[in-house]
N, C-alpha and C positions, 0 to 999 in steps of 0.2 A: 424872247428868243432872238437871237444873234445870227446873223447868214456873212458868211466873205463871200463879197457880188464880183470878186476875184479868180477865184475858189471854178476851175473847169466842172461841168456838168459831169455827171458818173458816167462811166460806159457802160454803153448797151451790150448785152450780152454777145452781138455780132462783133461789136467793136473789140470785145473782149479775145473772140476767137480769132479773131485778123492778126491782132496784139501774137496771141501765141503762136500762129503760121508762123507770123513776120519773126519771132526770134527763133521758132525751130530753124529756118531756112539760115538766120544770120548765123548760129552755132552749127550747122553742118558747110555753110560756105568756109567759117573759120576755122573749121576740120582739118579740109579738104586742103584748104591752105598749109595747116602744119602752122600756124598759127598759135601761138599760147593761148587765145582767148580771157586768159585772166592774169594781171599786175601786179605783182608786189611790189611794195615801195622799199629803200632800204631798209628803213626801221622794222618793216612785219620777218623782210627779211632777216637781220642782226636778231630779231626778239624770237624768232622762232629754232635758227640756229644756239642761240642760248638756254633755250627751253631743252630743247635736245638733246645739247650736251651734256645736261644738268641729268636727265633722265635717262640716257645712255640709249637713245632713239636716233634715230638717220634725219637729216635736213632734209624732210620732206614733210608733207600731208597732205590728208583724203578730205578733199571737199565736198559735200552732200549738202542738200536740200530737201530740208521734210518739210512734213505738214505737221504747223503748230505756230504758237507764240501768237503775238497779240495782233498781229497782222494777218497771220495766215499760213505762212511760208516762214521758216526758222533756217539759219546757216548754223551747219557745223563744221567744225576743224577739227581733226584729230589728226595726232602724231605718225607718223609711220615708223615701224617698227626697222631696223636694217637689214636689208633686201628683201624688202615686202616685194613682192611682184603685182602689178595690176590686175582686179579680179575683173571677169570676162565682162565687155563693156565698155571699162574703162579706158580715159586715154591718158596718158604720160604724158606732162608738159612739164617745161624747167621755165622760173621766171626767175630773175635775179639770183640766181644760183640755185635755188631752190623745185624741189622735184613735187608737182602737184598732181596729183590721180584725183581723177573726177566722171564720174559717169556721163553718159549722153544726158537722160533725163535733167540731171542738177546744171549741166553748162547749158542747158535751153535756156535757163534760169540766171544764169550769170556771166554769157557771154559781152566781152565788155566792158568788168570789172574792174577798180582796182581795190585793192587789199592792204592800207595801210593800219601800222599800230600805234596808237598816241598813247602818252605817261601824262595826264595834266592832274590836277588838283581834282577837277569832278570824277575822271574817268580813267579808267585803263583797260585797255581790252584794242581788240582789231576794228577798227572800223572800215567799211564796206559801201563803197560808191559803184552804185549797180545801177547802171545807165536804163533798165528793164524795168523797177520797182515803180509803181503808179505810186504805191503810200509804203510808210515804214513807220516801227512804233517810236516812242520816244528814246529808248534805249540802243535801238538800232541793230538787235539782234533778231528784230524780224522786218518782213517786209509782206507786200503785195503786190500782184499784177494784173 
């Protein structure tokens, strides 16, 4: 058996719940500010305007955080439809032109953010630098905290 003597000890279940304070607190500071809380690069933004067009949807989407995937926590994207209006809860923020609806609960989760798309040879999809995740799986479409 193999140990990384690198590798931080697990947190404790307090450490865990301080963890969540600390970001509900950091997502309702960056509220209150009127703050985006989440980044898009140009690319997520040009890829997601392109998607849109394609499908005759508005330059925007709903970002959510469920439970699931191999970590724990799963991110979704979905399109917004033209003049969705935000469902109660939600907050309206513009990142690089682009219009994000995102509940309180999932920006606990992702305040922080950013939201780039890469095209390489292994991979294509959005990849998600979430300053909050303790672990993520290898694909990157989940994470934990």
């Amino acid at each position: 058996m193999t140990t990384n003597a690198d590798a931080p000890p697990p947190m404790t279940l307090e450490e865990k719940k301080a963890a969540a304070r600390e970001r509900a607190r950091a997502a309702k500071a960056a509220r209150e500010a009127g703050s985006a809380q989440i980044e898009l690069t140009d690319s997520a933004a040009a890829y997601i305007r392109e998607v849109a067009a394609k499908q005759g949807k508005a330059d925007g989407v709903r970002i959510r955080i469920l439970a699931g995937g191999c970590s724990g926590l799963e991110y979704r994207i979905d399109l917004l439809d033209p003049d969705e209006a935000p469902k109660e809860g939600e907050r309206d923020l513009v990142s690089n032109d682009i219009r994000l609806l995102i509940d309180l609960k999932s920006s606990i989760y992702v305040t922080g953010s950013v939201i780039d798309y890469e095209r390489t040879v292994m991979r294509r999809g959005f990849k998600i630098n979430n300053p909050n995740a303790t672990s993520t799986c290898s694909c990157g479409d989940s994470f934990g905290v």
